[in-house]
C-alpha positions as a LaTeX table, in Angstrom:
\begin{tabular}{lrrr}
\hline
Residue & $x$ (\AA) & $y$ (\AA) & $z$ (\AA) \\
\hline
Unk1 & $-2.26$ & 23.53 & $-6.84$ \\
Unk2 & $-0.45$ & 25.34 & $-9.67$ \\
Unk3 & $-2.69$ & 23.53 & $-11.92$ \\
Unk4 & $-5.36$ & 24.62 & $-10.52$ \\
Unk5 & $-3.98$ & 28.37 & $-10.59$ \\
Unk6 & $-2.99$ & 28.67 & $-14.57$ \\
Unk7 & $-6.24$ & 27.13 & $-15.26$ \\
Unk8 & $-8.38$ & 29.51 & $-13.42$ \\
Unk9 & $-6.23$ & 32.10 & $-14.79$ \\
Unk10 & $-6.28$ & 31.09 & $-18.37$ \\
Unk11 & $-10.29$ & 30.50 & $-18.15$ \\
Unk12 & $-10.40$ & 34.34 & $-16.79$ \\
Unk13 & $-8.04$ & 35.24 & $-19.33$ \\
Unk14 & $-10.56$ & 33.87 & $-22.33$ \\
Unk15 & $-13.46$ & 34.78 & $-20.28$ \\
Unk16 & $-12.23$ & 38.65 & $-20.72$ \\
Unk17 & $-10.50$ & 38.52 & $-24.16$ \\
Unk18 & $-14.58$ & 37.05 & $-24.98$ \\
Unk19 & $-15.94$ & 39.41 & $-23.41$ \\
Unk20 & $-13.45$ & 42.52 & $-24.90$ \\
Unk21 & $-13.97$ & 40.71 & $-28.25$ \\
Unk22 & $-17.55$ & 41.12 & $-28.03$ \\
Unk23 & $-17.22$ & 44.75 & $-26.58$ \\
Unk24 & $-14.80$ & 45.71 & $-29.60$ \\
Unk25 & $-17.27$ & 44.30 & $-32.18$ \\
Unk26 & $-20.16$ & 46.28 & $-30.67$ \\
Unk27 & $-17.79$ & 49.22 & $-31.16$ \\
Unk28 & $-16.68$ & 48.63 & $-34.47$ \\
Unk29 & $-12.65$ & 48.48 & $-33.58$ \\
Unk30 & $-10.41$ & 47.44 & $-36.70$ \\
Unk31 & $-10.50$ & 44.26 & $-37.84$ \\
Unk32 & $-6.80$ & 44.24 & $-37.42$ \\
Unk33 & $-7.62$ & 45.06 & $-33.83$ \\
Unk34 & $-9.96$ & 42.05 & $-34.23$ \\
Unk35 & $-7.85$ & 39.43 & $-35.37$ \\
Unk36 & $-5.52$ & 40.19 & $-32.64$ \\
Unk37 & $-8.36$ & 39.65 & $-29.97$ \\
Unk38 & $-8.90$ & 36.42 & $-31.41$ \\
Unk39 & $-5.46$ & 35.14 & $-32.28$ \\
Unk40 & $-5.41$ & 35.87 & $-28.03$ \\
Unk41 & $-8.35$ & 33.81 & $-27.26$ \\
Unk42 & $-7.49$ & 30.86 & $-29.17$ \\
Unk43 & $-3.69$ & 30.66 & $-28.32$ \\
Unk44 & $-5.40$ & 30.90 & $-24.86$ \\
Unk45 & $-7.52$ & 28.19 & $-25.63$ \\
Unk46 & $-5.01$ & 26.18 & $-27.19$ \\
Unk47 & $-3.02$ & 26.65 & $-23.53$ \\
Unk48 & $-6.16$ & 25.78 & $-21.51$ \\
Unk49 & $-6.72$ & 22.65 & $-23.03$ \\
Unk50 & $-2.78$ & 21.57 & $-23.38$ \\
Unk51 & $-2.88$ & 21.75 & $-19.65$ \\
Unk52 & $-6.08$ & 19.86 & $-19.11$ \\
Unk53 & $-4.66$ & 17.16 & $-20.99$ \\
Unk54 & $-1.26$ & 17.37 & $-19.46$ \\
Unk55 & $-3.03$ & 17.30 & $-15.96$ \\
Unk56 & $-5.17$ & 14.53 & $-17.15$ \\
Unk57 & $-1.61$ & 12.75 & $-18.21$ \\
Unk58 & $-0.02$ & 13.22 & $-15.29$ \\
Unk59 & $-2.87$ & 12.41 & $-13.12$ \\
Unk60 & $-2.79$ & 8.50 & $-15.07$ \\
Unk61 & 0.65 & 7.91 & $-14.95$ \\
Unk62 & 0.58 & 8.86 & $-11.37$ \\
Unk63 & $-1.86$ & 6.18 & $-11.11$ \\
Unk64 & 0.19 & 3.66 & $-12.88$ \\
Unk65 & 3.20 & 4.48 & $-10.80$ \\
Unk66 & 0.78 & 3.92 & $-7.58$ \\
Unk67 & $-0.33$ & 0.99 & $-8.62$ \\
Unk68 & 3.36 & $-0.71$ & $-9.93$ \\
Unk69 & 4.95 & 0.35 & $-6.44$ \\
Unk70 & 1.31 & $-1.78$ & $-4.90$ \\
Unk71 & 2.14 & $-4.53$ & $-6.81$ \\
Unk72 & 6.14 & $-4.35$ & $-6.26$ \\
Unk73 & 5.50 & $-4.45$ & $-2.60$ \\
Unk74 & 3.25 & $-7.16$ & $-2.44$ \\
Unk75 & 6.26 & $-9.21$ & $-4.74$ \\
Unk76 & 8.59 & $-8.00$ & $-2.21$ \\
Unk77 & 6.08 & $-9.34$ & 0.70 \\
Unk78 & 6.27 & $-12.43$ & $-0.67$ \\
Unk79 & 9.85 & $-13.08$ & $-1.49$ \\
Unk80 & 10.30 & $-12.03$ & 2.14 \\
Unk81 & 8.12 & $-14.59$ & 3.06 \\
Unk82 & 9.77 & $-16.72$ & 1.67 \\
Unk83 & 13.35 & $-15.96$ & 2.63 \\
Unk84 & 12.01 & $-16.15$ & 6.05 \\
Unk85 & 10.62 & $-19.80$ & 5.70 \\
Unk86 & 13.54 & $-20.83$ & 3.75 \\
Unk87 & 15.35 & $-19.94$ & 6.30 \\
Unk88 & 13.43 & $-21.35$ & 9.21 \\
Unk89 & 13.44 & $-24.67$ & 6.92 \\
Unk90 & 17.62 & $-24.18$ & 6.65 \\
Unk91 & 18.06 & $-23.54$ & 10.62 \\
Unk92 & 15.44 & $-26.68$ & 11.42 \\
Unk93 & 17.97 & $-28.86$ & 9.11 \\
Unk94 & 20.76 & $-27.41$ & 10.62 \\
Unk95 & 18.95 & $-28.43$ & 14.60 \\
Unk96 & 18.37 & $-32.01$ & 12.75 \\
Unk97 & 22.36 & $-32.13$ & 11.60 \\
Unk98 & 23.34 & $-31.20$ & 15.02 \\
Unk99 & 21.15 & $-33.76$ & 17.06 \\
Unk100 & 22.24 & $-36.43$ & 14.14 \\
Unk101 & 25.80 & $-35.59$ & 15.43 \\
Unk102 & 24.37 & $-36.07$ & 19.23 \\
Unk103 & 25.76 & $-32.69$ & 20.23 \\
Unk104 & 24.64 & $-31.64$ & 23.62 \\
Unk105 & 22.78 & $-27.94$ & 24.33 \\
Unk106 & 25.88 & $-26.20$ & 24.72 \\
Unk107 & 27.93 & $-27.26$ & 21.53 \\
Unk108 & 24.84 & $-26.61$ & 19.52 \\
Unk109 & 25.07 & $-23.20$ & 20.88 \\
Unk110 & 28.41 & $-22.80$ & 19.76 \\
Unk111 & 28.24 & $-24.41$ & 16.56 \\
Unk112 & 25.95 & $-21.95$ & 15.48 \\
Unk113 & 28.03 & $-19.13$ & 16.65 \\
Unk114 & 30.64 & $-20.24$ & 14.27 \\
Unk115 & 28.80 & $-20.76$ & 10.98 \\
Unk116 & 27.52 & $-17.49$ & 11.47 \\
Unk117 & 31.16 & $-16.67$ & 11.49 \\
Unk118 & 31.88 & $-15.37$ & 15.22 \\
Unk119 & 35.31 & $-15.81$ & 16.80 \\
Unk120 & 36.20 & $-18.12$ & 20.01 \\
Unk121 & 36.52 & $-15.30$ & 21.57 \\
Unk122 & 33.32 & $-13.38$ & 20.53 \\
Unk123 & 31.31 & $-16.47$ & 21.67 \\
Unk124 & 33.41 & $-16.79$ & 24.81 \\
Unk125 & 32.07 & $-12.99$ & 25.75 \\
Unk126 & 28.50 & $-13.85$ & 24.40 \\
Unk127 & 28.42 & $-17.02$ & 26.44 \\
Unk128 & 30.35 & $-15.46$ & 29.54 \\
Unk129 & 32.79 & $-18.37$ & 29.48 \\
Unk130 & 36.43 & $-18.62$ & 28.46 \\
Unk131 & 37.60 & $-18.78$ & 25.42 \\
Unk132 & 39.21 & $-22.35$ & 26.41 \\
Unk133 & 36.08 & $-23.32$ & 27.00 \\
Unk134 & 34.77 & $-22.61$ & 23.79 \\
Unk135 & 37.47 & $-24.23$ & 21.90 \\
Unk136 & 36.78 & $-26.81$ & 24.02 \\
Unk137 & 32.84 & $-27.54$ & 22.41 \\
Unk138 & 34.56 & $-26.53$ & 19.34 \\
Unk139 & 36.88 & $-29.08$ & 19.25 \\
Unk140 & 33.91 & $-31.93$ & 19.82 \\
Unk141 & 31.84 & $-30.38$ & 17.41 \\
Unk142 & 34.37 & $-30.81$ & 14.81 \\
Unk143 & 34.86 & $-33.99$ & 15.90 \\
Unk144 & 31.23 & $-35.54$ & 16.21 \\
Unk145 & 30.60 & $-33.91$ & 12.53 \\
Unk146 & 33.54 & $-35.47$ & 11.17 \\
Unk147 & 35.52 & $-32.32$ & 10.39 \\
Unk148 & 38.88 & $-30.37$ & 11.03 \\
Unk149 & 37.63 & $-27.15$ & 11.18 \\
Unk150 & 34.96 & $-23.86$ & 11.38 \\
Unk151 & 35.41 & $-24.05$ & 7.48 \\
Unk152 & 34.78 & $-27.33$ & 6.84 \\
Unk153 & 31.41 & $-27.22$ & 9.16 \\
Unk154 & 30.14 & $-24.35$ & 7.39 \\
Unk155 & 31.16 & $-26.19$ & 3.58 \\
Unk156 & 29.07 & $-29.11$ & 4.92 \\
Unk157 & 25.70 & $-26.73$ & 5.28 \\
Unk158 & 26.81 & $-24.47$ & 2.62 \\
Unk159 & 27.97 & $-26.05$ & $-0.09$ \\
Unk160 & 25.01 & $-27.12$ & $-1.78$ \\
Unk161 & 23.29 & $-24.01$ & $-1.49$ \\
Unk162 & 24.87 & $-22.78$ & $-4.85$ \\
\hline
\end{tabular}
């Protein structure tokens, strides 16, 4: 909108000095008088078109800028499409480890409490059971996969991962 303002003011601005110009000719002024008229009408020409082609800058790299952000959000789209099959593909292996192991509903349940890093007794409130309970399916978990502890069952889905 400012734009838009200067420029109509600059074009009135030239329109008049013109049109003074032309009256001061007609009238014989100085030609000192002159010369300043039209020093005035080409420094405000000189502005006009500065702004046109700042406006017309401006106006492309706003169109650049649109279209990088287009084309950074469709690469984001995509890499979180892919984080989210990546990880339905990691929690699918994971279901595959824990039926390899033959562990039953509830120790799958708890399993996956603990490689996402929950307490027994976080899980124990989440499940509505006691916490004895829980280290109760802990315990077989640990021992159908053949470790000693939460670390150890999170090493053996984590460790190759980097």
């Amino acid at each position: 909108m400012k734009d838009k303002i200067l420029s109509i003011t600059l074009i009135c601005i030239i329109v008049l000095k013109i049109a003074d110009l032309s009256a001061d000719v007609a009238d014989k002024a100085s030609l000192t008088h002159l010369i300043q008229e039209s020093i005035l009408i080409l420094i405000s020409s000189a502005l006009f078109l500065f702004l046109i082609f700042d406006i017309r800058q401006r106006s492309n790299d706003a169109k650049e800028l649109k279209a990088e952000l287009a084309a950074s959000s469709e690469r984001e789209q995509k890499v979180t499409t892919e984080l989210q099959q990546s990880k339905q593909h990691f929690l699918k292996a994971i279901q595959a480890q824990f039926d390899v192991w033959g562990l039953t509903p509830s120790e799958k349940e708890v399993a996956m409490f603990l490689l996402r890093g929950l307490t027994l007794l976080e899980i124990a409130e989440i499940r509505s059971t006691s916490e004895k309970t829980i280290r109760h399916h802990a315990s077989a978990v640990y021992r159908k996969a053949d470790c000693k502890g939460r670390h150890e069952l999170a090493a053996l889905f984590f460790e190759n991962l980097i």
